[in-house]
C-alpha beads as a LAMMPS data file, in Angstrom:
LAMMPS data file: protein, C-alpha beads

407 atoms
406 bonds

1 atom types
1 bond types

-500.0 500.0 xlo xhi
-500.0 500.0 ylo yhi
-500.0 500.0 zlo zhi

Masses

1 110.0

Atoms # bond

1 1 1 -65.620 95.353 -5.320
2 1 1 -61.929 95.274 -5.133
3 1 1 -62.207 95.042 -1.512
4 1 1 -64.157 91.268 -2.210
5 1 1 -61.748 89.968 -4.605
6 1 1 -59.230 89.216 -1.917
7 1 1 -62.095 87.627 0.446
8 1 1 -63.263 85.710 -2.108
9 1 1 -60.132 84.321 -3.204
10 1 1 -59.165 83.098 0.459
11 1 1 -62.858 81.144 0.652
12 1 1 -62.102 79.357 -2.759
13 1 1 -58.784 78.406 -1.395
14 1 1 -60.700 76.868 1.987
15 1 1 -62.748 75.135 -0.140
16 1 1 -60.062 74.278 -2.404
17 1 1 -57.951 72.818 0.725
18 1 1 -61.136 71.333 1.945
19 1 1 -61.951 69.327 -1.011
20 1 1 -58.345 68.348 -1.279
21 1 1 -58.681 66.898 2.027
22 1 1 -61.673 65.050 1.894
23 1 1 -60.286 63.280 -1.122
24 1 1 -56.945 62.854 0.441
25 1 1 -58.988 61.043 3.507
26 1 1 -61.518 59.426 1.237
27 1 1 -58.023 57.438 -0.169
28 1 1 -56.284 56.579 3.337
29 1 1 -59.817 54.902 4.324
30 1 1 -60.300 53.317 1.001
31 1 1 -56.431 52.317 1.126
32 1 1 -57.303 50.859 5.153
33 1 1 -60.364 48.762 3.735
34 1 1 -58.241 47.026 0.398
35 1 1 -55.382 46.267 3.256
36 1 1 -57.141 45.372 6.576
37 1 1 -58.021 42.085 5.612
38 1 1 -54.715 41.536 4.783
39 1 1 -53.172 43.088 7.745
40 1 1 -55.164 41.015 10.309
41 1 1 -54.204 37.641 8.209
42 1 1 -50.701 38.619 8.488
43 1 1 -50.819 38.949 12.220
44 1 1 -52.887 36.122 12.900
45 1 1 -50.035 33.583 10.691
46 1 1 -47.773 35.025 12.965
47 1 1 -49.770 34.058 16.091
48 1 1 -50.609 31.124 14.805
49 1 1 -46.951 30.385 13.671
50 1 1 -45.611 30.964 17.317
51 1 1 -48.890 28.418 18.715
52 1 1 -47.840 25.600 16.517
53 1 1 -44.652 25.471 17.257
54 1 1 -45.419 25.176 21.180
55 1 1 -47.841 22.538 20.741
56 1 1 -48.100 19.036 19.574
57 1 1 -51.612 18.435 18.454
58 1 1 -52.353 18.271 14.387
59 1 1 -54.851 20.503 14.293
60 1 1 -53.414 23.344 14.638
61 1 1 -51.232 23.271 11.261
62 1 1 -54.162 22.803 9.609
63 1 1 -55.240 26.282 10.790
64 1 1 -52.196 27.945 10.110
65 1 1 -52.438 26.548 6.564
66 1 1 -56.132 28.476 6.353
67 1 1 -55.086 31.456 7.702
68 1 1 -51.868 31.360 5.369
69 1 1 -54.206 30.656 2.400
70 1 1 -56.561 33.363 3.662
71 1 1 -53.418 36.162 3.999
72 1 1 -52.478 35.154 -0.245
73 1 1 -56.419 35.487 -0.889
74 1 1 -56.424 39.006 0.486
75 1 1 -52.830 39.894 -0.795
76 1 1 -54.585 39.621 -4.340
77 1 1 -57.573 41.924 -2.973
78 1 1 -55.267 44.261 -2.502
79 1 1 -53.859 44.347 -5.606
80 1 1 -57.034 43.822 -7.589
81 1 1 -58.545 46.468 -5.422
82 1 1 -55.584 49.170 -5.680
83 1 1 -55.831 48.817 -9.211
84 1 1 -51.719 47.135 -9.534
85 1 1 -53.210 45.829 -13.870
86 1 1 -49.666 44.863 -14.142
87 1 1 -49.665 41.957 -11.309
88 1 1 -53.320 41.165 -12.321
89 1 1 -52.451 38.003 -14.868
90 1 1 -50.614 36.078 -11.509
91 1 1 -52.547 37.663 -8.187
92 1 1 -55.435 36.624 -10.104
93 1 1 -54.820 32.861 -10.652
94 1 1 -53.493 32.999 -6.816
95 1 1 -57.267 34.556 -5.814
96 1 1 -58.946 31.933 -7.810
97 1 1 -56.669 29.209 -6.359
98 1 1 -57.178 30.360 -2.772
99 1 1 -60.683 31.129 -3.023
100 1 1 -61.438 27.701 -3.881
101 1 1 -58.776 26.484 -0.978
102 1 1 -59.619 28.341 2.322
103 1 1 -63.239 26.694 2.953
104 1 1 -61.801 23.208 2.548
105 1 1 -58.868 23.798 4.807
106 1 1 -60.880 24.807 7.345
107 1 1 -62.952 21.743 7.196
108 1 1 -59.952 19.701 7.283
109 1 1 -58.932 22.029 10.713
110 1 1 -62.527 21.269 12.224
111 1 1 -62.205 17.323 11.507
112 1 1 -58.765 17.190 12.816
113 1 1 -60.089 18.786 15.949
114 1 1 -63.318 16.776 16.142
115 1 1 -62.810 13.085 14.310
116 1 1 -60.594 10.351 15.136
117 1 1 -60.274 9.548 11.512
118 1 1 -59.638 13.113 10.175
119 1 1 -60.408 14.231 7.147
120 1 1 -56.682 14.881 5.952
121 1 1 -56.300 10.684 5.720
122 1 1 -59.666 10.462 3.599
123 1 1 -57.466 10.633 -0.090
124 1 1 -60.877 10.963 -1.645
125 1 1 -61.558 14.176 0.273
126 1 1 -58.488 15.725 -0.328
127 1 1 -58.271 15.009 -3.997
128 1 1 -61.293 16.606 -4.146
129 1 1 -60.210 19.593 -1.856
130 1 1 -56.893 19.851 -3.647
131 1 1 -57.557 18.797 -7.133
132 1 1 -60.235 21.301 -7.536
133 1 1 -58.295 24.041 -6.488
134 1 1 -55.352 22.587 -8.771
135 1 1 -56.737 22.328 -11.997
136 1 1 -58.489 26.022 -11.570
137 1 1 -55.311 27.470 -11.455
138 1 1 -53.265 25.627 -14.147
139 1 1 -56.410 26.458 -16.395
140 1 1 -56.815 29.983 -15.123
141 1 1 -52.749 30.698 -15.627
142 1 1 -52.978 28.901 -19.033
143 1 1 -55.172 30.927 -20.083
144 1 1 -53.653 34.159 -19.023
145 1 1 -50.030 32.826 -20.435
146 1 1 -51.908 32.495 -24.188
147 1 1 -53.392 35.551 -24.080
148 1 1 -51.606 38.814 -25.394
149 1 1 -51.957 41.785 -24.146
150 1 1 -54.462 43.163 -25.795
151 1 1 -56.440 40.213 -24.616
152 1 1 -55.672 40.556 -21.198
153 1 1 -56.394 44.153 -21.121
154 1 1 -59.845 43.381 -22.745
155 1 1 -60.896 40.351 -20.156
156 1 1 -59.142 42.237 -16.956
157 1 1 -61.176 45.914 -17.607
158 1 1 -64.206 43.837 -19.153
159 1 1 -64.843 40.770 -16.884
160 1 1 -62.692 41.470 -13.692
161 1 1 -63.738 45.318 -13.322
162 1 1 -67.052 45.893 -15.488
163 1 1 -68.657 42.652 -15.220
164 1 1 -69.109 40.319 -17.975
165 1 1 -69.197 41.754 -21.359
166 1 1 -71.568 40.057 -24.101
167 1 1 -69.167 41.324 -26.611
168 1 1 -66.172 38.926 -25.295
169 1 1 -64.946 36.336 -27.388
170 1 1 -61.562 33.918 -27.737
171 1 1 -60.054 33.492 -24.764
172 1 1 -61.362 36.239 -22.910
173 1 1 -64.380 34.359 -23.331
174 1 1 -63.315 31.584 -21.854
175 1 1 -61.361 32.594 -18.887
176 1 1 -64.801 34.817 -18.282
177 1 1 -66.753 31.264 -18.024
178 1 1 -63.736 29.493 -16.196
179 1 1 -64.340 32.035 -13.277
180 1 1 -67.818 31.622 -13.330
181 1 1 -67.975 28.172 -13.317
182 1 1 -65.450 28.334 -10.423
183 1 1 -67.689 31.006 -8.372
184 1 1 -70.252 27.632 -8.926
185 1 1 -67.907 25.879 -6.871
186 1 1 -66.819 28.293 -4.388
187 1 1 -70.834 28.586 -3.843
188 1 1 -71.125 24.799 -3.171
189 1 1 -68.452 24.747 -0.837
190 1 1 -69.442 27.220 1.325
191 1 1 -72.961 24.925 2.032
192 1 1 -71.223 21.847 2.509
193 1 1 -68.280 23.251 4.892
194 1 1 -70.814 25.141 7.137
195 1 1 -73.135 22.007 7.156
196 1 1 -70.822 19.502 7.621
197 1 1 -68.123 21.840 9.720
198 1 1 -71.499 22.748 12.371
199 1 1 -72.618 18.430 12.661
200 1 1 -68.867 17.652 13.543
201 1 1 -68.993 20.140 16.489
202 1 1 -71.748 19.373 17.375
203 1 1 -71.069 15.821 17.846
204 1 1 -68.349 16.595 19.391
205 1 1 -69.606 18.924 22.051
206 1 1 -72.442 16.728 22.984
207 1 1 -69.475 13.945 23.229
208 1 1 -67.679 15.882 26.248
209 1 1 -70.348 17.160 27.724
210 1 1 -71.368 13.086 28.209
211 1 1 -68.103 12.288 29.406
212 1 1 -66.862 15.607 31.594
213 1 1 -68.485 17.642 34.509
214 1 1 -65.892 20.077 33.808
215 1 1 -65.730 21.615 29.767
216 1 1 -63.881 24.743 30.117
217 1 1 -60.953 24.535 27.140
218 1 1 -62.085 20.865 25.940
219 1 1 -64.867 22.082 24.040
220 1 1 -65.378 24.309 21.087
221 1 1 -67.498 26.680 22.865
222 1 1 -66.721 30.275 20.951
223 1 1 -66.683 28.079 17.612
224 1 1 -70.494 27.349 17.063
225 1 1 -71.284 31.227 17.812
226 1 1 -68.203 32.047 15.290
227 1 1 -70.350 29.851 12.763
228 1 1 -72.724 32.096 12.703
229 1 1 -71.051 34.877 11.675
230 1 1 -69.151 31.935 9.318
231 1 1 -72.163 31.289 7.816
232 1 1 -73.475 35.134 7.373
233 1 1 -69.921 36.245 6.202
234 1 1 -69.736 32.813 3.685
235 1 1 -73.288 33.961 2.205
236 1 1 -72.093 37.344 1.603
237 1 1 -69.110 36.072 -0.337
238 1 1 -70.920 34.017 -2.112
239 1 1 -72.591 36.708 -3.428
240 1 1 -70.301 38.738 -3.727
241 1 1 -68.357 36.068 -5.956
242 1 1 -71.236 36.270 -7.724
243 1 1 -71.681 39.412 -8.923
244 1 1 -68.528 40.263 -9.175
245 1 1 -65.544 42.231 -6.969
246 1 1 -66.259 45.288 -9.087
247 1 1 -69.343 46.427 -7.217
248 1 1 -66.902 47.497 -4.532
249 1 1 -64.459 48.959 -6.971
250 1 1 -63.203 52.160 -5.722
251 1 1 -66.175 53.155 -3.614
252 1 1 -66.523 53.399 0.493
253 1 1 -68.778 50.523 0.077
254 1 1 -65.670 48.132 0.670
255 1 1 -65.807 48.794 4.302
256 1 1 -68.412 46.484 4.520
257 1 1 -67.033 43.626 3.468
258 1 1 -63.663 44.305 4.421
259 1 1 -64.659 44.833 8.424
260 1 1 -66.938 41.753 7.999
261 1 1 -63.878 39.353 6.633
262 1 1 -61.018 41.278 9.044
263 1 1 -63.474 40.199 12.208
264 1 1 -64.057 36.421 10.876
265 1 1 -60.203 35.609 10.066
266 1 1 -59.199 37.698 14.202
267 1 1 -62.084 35.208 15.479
268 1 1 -62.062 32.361 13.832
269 1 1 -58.010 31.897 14.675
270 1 1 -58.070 33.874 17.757
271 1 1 -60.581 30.179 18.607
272 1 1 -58.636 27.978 17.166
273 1 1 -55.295 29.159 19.134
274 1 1 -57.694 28.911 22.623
275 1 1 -58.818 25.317 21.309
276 1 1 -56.062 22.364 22.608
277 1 1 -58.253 19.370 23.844
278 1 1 -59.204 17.475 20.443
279 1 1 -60.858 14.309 20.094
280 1 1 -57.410 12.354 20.405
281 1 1 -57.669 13.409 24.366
282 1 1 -60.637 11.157 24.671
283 1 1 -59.986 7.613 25.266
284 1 1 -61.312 5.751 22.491
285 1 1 -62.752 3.156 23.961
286 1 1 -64.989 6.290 25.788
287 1 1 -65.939 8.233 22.572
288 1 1 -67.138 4.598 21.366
289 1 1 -69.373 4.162 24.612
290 1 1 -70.727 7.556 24.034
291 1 1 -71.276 7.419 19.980
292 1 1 -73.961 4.153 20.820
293 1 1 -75.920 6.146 23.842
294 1 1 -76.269 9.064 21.858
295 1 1 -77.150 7.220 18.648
296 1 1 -79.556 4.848 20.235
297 1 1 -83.359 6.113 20.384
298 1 1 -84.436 7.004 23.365
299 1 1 -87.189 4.665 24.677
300 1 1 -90.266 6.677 25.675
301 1 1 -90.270 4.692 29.512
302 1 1 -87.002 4.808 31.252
303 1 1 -86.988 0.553 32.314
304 1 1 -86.379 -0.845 35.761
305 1 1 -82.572 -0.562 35.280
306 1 1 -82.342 3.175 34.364
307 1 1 -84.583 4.159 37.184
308 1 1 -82.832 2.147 39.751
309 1 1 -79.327 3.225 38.170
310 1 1 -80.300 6.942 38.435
311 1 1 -81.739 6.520 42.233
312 1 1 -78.560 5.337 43.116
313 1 1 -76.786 7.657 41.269
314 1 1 -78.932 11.064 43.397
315 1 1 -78.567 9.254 46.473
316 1 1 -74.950 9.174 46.030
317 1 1 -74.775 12.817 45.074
318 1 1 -77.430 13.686 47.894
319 1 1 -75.217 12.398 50.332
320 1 1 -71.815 12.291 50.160
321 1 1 -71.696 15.229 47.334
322 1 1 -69.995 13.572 44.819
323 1 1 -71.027 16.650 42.763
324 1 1 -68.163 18.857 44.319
325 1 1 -64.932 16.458 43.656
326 1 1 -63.504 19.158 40.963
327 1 1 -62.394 17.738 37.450
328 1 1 -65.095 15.054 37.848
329 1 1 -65.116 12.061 35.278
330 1 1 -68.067 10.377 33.781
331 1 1 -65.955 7.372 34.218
332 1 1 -65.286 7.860 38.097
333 1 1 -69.016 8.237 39.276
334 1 1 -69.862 5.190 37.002
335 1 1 -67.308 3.259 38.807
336 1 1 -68.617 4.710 42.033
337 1 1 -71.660 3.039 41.350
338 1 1 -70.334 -0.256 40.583
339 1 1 -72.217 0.209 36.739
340 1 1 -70.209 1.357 33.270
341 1 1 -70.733 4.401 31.669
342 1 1 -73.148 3.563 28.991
343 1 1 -75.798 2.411 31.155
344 1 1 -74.842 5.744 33.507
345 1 1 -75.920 8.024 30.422
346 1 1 -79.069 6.103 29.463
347 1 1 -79.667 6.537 32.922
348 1 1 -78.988 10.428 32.907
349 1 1 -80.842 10.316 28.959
350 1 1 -84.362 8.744 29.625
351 1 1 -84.769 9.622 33.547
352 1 1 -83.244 13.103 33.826
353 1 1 -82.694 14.433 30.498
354 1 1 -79.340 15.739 31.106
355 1 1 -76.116 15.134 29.562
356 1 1 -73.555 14.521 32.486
357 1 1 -72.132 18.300 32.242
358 1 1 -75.355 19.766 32.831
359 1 1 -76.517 17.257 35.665
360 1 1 -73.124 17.705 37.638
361 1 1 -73.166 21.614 36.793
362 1 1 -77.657 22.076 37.873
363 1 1 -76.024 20.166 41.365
364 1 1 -73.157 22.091 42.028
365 1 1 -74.870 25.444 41.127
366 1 1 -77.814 24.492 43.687
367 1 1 -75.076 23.807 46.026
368 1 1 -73.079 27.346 45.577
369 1 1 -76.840 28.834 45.930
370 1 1 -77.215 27.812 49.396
371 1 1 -73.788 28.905 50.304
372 1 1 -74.408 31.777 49.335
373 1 1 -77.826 32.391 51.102
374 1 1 -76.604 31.349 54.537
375 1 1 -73.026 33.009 54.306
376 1 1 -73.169 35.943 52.232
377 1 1 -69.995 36.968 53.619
378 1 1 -68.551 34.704 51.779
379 1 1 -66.305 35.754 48.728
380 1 1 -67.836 34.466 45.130
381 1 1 -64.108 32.807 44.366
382 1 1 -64.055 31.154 47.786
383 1 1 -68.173 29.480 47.006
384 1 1 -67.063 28.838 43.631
385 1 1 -64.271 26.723 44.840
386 1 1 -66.233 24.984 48.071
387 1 1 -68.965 23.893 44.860
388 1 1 -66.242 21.651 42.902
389 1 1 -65.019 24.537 40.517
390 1 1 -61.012 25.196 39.391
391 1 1 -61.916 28.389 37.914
392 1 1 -64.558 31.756 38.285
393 1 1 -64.774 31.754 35.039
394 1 1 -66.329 28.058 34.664
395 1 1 -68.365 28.609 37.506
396 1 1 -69.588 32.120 36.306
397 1 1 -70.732 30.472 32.850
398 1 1 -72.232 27.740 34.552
399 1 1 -73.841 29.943 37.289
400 1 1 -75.662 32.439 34.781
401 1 1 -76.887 29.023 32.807
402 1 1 -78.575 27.114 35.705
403 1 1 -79.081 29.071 38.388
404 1 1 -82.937 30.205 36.959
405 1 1 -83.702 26.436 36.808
406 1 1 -82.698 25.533 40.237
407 1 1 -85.265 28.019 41.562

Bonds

1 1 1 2
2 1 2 3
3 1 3 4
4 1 4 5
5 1 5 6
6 1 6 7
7 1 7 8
8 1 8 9
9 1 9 10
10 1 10 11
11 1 11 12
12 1 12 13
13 1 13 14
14 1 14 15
15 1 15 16
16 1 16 17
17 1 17 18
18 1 18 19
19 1 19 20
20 1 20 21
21 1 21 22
22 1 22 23
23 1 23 24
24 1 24 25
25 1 25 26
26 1 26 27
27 1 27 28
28 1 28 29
29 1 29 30
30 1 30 31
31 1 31 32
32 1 32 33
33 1 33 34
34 1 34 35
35 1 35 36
36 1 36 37
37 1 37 38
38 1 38 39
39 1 39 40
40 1 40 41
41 1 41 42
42 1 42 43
43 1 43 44
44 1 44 45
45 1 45 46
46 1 46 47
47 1 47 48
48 1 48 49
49 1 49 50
50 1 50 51
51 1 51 52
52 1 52 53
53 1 53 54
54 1 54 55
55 1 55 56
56 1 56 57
57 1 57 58
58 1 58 59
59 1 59 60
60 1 60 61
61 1 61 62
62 1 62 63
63 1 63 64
64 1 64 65
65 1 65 66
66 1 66 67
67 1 67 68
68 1 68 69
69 1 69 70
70 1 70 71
71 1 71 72
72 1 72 73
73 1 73 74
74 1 74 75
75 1 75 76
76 1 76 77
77 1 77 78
78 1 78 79
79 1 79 80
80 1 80 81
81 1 81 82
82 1 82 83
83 1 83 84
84 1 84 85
85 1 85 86
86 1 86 87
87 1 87 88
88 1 88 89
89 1 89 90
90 1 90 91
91 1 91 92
92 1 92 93
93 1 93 94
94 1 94 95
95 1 95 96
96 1 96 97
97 1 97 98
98 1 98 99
99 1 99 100
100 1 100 101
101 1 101 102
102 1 102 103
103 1 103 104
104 1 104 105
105 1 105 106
106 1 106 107
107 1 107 108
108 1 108 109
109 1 109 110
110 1 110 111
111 1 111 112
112 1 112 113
113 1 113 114
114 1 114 115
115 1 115 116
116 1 116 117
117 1 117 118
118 1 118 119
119 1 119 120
120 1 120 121
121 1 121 122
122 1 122 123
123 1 123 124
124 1 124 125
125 1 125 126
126 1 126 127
127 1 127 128
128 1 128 129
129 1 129 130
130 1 130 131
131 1 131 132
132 1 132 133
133 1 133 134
134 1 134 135
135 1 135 136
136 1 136 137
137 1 137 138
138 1 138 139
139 1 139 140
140 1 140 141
141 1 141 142
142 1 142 143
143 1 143 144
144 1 144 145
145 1 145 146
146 1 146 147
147 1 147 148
148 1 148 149
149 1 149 150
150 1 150 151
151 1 151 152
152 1 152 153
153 1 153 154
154 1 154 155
155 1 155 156
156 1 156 157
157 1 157 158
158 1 158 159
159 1 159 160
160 1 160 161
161 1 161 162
162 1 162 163
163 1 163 164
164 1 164 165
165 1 165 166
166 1 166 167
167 1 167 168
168 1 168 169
169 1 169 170
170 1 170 171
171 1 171 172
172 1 172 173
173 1 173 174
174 1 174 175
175 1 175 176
176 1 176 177
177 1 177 178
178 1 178 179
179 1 179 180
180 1 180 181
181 1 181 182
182 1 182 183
183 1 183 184
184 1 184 185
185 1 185 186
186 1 186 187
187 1 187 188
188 1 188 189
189 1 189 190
190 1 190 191
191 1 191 192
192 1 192 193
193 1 193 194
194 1 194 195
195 1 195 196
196 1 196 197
197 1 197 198
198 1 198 199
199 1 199 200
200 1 200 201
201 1 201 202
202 1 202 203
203 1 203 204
204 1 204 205
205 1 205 206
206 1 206 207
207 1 207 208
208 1 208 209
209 1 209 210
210 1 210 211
211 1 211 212
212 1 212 213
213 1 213 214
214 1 214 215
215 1 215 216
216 1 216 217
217 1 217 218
218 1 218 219
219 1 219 220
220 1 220 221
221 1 221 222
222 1 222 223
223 1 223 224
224 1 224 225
225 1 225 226
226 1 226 227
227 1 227 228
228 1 228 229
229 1 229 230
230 1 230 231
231 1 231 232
232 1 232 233
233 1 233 234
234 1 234 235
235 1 235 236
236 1 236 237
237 1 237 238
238 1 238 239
239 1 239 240
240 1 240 241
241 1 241 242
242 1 242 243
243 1 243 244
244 1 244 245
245 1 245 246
246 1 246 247
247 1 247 248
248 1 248 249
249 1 249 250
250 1 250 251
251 1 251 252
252 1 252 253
253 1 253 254
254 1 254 255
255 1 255 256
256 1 256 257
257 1 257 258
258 1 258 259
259 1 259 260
260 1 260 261
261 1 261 262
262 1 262 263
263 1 263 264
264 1 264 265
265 1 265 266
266 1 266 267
267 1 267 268
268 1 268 269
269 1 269 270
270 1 270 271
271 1 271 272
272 1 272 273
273 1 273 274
274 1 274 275
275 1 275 276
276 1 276 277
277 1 277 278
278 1 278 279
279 1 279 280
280 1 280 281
281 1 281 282
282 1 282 283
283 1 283 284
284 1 284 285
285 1 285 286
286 1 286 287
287 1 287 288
288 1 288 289
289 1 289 290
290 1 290 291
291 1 291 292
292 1 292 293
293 1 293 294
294 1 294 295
295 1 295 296
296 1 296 297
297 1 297 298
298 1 298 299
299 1 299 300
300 1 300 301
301 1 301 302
302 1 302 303
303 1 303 304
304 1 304 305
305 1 305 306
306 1 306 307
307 1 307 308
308 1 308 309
309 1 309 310
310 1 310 311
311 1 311 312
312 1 312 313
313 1 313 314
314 1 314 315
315 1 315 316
316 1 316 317
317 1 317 318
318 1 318 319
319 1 319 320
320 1 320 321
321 1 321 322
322 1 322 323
323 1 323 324
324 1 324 325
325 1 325 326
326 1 326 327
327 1 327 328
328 1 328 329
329 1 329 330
330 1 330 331
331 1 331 332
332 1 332 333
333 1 333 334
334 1 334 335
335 1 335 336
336 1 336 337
337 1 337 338
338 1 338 339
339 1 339 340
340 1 340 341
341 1 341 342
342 1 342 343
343 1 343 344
344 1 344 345
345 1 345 346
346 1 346 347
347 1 347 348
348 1 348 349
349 1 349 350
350 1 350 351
351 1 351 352
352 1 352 353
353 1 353 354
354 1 354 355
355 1 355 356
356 1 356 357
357 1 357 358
358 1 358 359
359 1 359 360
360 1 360 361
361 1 361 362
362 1 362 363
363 1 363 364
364 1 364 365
365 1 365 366
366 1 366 367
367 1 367 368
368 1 368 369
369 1 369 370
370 1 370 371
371 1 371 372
372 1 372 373
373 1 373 374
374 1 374 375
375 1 375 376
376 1 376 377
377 1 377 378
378 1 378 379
379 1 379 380
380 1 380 381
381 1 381 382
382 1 382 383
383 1 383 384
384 1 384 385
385 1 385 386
386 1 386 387
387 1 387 388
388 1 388 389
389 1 389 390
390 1 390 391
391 1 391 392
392 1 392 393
393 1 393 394
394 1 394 395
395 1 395 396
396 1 396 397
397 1 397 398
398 1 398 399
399 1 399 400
400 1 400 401
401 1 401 402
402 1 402 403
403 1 403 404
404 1 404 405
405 1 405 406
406 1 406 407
């Protein structure tokens, strides 16, 4: 028996050490989660910080203003989530300030990217955007200021940890339905952003793709895909405004979350630093030309003018490969063919069904195809090149998207 004592002792100190362990790991990755978010916003204002300053186009500031936003929205996660009740009263007021802010300043980013007439000179819009955002957090630190501490205590454990408490009244009370009518808002936002943020791509995508052969870096290509996740990620907040932070109070859960916000913010401005052709590259009198064609309803029989427009316009290419001339404009096979460029894309609309990019790109990919079959010696950089591209990568995007429909 004596002989056991010792052995016994030395596995309850294993396990002892063990279960110190796991807890001491259980913290670090529970400390990761409440600061990742945080982390990655920090890094990506830097980024973003060092892009603005090289570059002259608006848009950009209006994306360093989100992600500066977004990096003071998860400063006050990380002190709501670490438990810092002594910082509470202000980080607080910042969340609910933020959280109303980031979803309208990245509207304003996407319009200032996409419209000539951004959103940031509609005063309207950003009264709205601002004002909202304003008067929750003079009302939201107003009401912390004239509460005493006992009051605080009660709302902050009640409310901001527990949920809401049926027993709350006073001010607790109130600042309980201040934040809920503000979650309202936040919910609301996050439909009309998305909606109105996915229309102005969009629009703006099918704009270049009428006017350039060429797209690579002019149009917001990773951005519609990011929108998805946008629009997954902005449900889940809305949610989780919703019911309330506290569900992920002190529990592994956060990960979730946490990993699903870190990823949007990296993307989202890893994009937006990528993204340098705006709107204000266009010619005007060009995105005009193309607003009408793409507006106007498409009659069901192309007439005598768009057939013998688009004859023209495949004899040309047939023989003197127009297709291949790299950085090809809308503009310079219309004057080829002695028309303008609105006719030209009712042309492409009713006879071919193509926007410019696509007819250019199905030619030139049927062109790099027969290259290829009769010299396969030849290196993939060297056909991309003899078929009108600047770059493997275009011609790789474009190859994997029309080569099953030219065969």
């Amino acid at each position: 028996m004596q002989n056991l004592c010792p052995k016994i002792t030395i596995i309850g100190n294993c396990f002892g050490f063990y279960r110190l362990l796991r807890i001491f790991a259980t913290n670090m990755i529970y400390l990761l989660f409440t600061s990742l978010p945080f982390l990655v916003s920090v890094v990506m204002v830097a980024q973003l910080t060092l892009t603005y300053r090289r570059r002259t186009n608006k848009a950009i500031r209006w994306l360093l203003l989100w992600a500066i936003a977004t990096l003071l929205l998860y400063a006050c996660h990380f002190v709501y989530f670490n438990h810092h009740i002594g910082l509470i009263p202000f980080t607080d007021t910042v969340y609910v300030t933020t959280n109303l802010l980031v979803y309208p300043l990245f509207l304003i980013y996407i319009s200032a990217t996409t419209d000539r007439t951004p959103l940031y000179r509609d005063k309207s819009f950003l009264l709205t955007a601002f004002g909202i955002p304003l008067v929750a957090c003079i009302t939201v630190g107003m009401l912390y200021a004239l509460m005493d501490n006992q009051q605080e205590v009660e709302f902050i454990n009640s409310y901001l940890y527990h949920g809401h408490d049926p027993q709350l009244n006073g001010l607790p009370l109130i600042q309980t339905w201040v934040h809920i009518v503000c979650h309202a808002i936040f919910a609301i936002q996050v439909v009309v952003v998305v909606v109105s943020g996915i229309r102005r791509i969009r629009r703006f995508n099918n704009m270049v793709q009428q006017l350039y052969a060429d797209t690579e870096n002019k149009e917001m290509e990773e951005i519609p895909t990011i929108l998805i996740l946008f629009i997954v990620t902005s449900l889940f907040s809305a949610v989780v405004n919703f019911i309330g932070r506290q569900l992920f109070v002190d529990t592994i859960i956060l990960g979730i979350p946490s990993l699903a916000f870190s990823a949007l913010i990296f993307s989202l401005s890893w994009v937006g630093m990528q993204q340098n052709f705006t709107i204000h590259d266009i010619p005007e009198e060009q995105e005009k030309d193309t607003e009408t064609t793409i507006e106007e309803n498409t009659p069901a029989t192309p007439s005598k003018t768009n057939i013998m427009i688009y004859e023209k316009l495949e004899e040309m290419m047939n023989e003197q490969q127009f297709y291949l001339k790299t950085n090809l404009l809308l503009n310079d096979v219309a004057k080829q063919l002695g028309t303008n460029r609105t006719y030209l894309l009712q042309a492409l609309s009713v006879c071919a069904h193509m926007t410019f990019k696509e007819y250019i790109n199905r030619k030139r990919i049927a062109h790099a195809e027969q290259l290829m079959a009769e010299n396969p010696q030849v290196s993939k950089a060297e056909i991309a090149t003899l078929s009108g591209y600047n770059s493997m990568s275009s011609f790789y995007r474009n190859y994997s998207q029309y080569r099953s429909a030219n065969k």
